[in-house]
N, CA and C atoms as an extended XYZ file, in Angstrom:
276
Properties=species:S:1:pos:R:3:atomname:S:1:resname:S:1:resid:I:1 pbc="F F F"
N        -3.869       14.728       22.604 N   UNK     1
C        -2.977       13.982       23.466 CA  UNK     1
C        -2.115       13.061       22.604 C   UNK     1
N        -0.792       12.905       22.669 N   UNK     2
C         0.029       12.180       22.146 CA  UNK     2
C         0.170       10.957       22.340 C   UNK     2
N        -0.188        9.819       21.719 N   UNK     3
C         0.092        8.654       21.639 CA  UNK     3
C         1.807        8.066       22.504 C   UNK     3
N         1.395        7.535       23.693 N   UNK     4
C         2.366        7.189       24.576 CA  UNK     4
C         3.500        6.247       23.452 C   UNK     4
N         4.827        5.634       23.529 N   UNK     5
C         5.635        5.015       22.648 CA  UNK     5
C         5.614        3.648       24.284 C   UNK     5
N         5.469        2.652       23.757 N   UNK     6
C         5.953        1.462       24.646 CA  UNK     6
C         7.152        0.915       23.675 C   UNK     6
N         7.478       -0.363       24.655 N   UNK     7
C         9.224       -0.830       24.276 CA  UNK     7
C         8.669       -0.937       22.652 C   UNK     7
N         7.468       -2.187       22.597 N   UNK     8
C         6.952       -2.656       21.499 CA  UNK     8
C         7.340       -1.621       20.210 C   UNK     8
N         6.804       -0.700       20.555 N   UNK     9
C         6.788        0.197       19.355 CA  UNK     9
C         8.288        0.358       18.840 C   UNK     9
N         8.916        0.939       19.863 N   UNK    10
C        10.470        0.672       19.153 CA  UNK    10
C        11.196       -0.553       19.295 C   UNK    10
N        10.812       -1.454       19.107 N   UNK    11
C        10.927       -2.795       18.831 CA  UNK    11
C        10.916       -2.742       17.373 C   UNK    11
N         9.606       -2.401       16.878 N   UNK    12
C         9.076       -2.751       15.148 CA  UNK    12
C         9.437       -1.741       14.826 C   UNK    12
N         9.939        0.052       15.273 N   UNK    13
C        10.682        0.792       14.227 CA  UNK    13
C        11.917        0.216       13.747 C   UNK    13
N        12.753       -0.043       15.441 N   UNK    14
C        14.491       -1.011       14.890 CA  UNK    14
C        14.036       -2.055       14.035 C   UNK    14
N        13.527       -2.675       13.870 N   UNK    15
C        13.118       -4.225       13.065 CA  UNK    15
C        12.696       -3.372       11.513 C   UNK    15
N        12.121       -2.158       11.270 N   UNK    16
C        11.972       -2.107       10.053 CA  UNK    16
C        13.261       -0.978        9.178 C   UNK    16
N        13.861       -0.450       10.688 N   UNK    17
C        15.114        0.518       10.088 CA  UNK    17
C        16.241       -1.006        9.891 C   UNK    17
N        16.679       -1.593       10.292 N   UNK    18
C        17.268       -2.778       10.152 CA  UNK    18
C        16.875       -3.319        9.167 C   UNK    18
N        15.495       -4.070        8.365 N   UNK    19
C        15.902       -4.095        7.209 CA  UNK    19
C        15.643       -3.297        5.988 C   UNK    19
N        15.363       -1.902        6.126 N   UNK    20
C        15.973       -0.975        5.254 CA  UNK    20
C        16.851       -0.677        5.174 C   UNK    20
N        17.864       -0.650        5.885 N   UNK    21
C        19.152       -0.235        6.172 CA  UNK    21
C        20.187       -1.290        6.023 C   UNK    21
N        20.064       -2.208        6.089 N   UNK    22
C        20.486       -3.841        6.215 CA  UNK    22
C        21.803       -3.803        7.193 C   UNK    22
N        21.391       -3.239        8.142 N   UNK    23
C        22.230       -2.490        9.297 CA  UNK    23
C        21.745       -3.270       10.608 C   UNK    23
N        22.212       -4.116       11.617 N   UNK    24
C        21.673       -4.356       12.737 CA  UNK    24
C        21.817       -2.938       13.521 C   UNK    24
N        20.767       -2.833       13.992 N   UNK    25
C        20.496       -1.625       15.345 CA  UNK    25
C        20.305       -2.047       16.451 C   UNK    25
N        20.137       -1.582       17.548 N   UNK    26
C        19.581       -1.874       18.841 CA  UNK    26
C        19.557       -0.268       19.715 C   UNK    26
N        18.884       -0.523       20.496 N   UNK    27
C        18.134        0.815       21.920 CA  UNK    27
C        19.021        0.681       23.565 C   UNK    27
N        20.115        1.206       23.307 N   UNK    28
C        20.383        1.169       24.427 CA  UNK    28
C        20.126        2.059       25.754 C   UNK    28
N        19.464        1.256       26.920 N   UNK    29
C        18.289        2.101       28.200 CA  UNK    29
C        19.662        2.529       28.602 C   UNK    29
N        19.897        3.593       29.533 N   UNK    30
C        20.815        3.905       30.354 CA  UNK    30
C        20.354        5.141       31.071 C   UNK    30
N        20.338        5.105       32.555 N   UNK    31
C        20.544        6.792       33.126 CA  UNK    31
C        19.115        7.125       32.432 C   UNK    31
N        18.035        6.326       32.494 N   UNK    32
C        16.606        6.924       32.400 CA  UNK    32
C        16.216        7.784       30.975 C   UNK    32
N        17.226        7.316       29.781 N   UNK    33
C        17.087        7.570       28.706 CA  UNK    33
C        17.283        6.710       27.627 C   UNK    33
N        17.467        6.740       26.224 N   UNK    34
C        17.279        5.599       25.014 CA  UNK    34
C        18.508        6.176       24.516 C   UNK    34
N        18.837        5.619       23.370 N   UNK    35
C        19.720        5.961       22.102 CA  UNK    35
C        19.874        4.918       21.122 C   UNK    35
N        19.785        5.098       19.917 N   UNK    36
C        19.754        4.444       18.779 CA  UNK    36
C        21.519        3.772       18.899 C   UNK    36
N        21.783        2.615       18.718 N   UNK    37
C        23.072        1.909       18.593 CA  UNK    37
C        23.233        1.037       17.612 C   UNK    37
N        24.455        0.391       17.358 N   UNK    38
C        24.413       -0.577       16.209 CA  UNK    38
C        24.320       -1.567       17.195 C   UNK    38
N        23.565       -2.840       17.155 N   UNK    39
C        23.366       -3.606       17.440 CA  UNK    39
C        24.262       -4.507       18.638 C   UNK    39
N        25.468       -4.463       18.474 N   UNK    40
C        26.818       -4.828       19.698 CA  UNK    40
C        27.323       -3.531       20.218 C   UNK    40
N        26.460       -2.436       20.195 N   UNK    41
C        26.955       -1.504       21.001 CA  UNK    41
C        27.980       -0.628       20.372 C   UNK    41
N        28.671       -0.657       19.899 N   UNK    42
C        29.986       -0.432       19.125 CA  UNK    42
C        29.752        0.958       18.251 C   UNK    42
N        28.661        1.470       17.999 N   UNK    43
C        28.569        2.789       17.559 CA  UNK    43
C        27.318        3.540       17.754 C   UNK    43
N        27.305        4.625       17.933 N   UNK    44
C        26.675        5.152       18.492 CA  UNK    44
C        25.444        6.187       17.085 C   UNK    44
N        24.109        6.389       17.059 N   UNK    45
C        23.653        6.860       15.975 CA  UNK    45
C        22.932        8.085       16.678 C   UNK    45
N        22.693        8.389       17.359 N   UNK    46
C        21.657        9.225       18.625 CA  UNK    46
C        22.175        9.812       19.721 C   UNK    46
N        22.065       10.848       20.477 N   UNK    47
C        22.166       11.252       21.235 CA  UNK    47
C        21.232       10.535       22.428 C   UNK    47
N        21.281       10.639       23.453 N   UNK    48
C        20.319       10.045       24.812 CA  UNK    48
C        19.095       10.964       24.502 C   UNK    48
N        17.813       10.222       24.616 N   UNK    49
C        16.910       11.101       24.651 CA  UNK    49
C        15.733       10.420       24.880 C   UNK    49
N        14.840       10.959       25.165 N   UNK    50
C        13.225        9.751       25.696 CA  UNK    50
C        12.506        9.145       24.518 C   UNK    50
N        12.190        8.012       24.922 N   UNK    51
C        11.182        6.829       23.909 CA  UNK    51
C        10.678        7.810       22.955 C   UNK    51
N        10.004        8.802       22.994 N   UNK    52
C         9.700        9.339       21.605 CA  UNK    52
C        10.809        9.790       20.898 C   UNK    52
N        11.890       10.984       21.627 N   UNK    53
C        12.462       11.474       20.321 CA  UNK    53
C        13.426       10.048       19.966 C   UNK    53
N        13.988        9.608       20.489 N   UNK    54
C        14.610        8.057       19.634 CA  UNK    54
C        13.500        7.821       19.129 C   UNK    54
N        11.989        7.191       19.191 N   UNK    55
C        11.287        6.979       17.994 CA  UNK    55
C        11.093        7.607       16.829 C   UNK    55
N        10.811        8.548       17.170 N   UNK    56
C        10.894        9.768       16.013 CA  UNK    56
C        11.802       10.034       15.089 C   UNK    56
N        13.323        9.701       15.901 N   UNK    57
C        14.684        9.510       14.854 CA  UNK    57
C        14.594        8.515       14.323 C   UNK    57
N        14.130        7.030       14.495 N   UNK    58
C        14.418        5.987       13.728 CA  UNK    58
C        13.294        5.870       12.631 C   UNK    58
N        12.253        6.811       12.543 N   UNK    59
C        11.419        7.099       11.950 CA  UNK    59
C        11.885        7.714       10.630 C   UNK    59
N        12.265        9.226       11.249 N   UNK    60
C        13.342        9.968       10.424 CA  UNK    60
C        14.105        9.444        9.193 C   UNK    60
N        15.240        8.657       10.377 N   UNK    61
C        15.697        7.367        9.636 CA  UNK    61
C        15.786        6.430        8.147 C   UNK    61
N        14.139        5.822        8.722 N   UNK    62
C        13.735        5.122        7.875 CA  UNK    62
C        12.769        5.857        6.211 C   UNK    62
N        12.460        6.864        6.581 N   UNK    63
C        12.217        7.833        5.767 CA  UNK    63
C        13.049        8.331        4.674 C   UNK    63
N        14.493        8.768        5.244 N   UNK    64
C        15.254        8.745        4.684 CA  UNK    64
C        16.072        8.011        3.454 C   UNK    64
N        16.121        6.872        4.203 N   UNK    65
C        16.711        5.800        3.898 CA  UNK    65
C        15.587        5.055        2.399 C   UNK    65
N        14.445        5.063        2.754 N   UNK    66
C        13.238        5.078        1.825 CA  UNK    66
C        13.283        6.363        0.806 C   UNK    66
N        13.397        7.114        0.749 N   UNK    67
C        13.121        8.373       -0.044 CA  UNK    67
C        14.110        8.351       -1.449 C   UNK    67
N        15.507        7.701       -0.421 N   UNK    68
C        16.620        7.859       -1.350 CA  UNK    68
C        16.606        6.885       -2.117 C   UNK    68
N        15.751        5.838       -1.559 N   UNK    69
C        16.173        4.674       -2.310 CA  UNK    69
C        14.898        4.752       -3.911 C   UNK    69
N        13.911        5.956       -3.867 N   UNK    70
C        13.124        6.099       -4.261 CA  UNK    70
C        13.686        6.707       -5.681 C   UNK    70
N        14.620        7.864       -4.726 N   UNK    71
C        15.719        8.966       -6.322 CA  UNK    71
C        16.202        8.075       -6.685 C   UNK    71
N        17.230        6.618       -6.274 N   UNK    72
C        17.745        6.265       -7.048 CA  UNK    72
C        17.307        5.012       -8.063 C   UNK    72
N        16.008        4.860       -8.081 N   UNK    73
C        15.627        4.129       -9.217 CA  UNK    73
C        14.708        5.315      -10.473 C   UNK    73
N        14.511        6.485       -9.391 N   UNK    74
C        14.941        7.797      -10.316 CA  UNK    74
C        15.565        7.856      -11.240 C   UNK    74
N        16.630        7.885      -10.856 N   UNK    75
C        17.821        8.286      -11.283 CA  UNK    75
C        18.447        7.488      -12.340 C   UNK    75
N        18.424        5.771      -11.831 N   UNK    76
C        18.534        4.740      -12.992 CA  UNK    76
C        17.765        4.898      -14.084 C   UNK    76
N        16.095        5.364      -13.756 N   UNK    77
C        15.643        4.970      -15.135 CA  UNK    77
C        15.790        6.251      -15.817 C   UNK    77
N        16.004        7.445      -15.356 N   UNK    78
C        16.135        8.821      -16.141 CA  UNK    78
C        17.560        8.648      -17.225 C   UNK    78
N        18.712        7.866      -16.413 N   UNK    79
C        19.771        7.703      -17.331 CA  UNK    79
C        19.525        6.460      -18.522 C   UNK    79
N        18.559        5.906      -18.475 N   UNK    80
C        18.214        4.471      -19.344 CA  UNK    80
C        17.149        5.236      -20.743 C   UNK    80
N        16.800        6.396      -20.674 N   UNK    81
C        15.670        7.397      -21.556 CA  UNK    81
C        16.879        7.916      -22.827 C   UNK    81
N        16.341        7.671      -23.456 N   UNK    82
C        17.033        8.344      -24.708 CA  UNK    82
C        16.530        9.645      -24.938 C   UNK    82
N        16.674       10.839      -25.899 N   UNK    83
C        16.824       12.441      -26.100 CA  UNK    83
C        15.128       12.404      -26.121 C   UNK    83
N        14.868       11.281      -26.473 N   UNK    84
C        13.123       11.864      -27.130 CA  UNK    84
C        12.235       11.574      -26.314 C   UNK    84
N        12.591       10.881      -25.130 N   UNK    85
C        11.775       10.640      -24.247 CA  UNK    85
C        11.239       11.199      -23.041 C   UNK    85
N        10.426       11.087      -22.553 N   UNK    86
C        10.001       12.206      -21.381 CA  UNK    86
C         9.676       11.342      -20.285 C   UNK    86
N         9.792       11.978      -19.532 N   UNK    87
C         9.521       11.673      -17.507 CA  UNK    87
C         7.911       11.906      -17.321 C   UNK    87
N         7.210       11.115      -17.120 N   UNK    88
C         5.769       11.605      -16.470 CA  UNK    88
C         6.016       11.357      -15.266 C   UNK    88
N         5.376       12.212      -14.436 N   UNK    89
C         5.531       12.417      -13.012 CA  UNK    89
C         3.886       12.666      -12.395 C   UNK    89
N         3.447       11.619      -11.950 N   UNK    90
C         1.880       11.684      -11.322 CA  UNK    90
C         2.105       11.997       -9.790 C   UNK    90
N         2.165       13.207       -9.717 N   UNK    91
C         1.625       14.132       -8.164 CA  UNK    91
C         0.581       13.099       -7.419 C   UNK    91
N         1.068       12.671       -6.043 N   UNK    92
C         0.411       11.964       -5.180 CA  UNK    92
C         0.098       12.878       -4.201 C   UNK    92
């Protein structure tokens, strides 16, 4: 059985995609559905869809937004290595 989503829950996903993103968001209810918004309404990130799949996208989201930010200190320290040096990479 799937764990029901209350407001709460997407409360603390927007609160942690907001500051990964350093983006205000907000959930706008309408017509018995959600959608991910910027915070004054003004743009739109989501299609209408129920408390989970908007949770699930801001999840997505934040995943994203985390992952990349992961390549690019990647990426900084791979360009900071001189010819003789090597990358260890410990598989989690």
């Amino acid at each position: 059985m799937a764990y029901r989503i209350k407001q709460s829950d997407l409360d603390r996903a927007i609160s942690i995609l907001s500051n990964d993103s350093r983006v205000e968001y907000g959930i706008d209810k309408a017509y018995g559905g959600y959608k991910l918004v910027s915070k004054d309404g003004s743009r739109e990130f989501s299609k209408r869809g129920t408390k989970r799949e908007i949770y699930d996208h801001i999840w997505v989201a934040i995943e994203v937004i985390r992952n990349n930010r992961c390549v690019d200190q990647i990426n900084r320290y791979h360009s900071n290595l001189t010819n003789g040096q090597r990358i260890m990479v410990k598989e989690v």
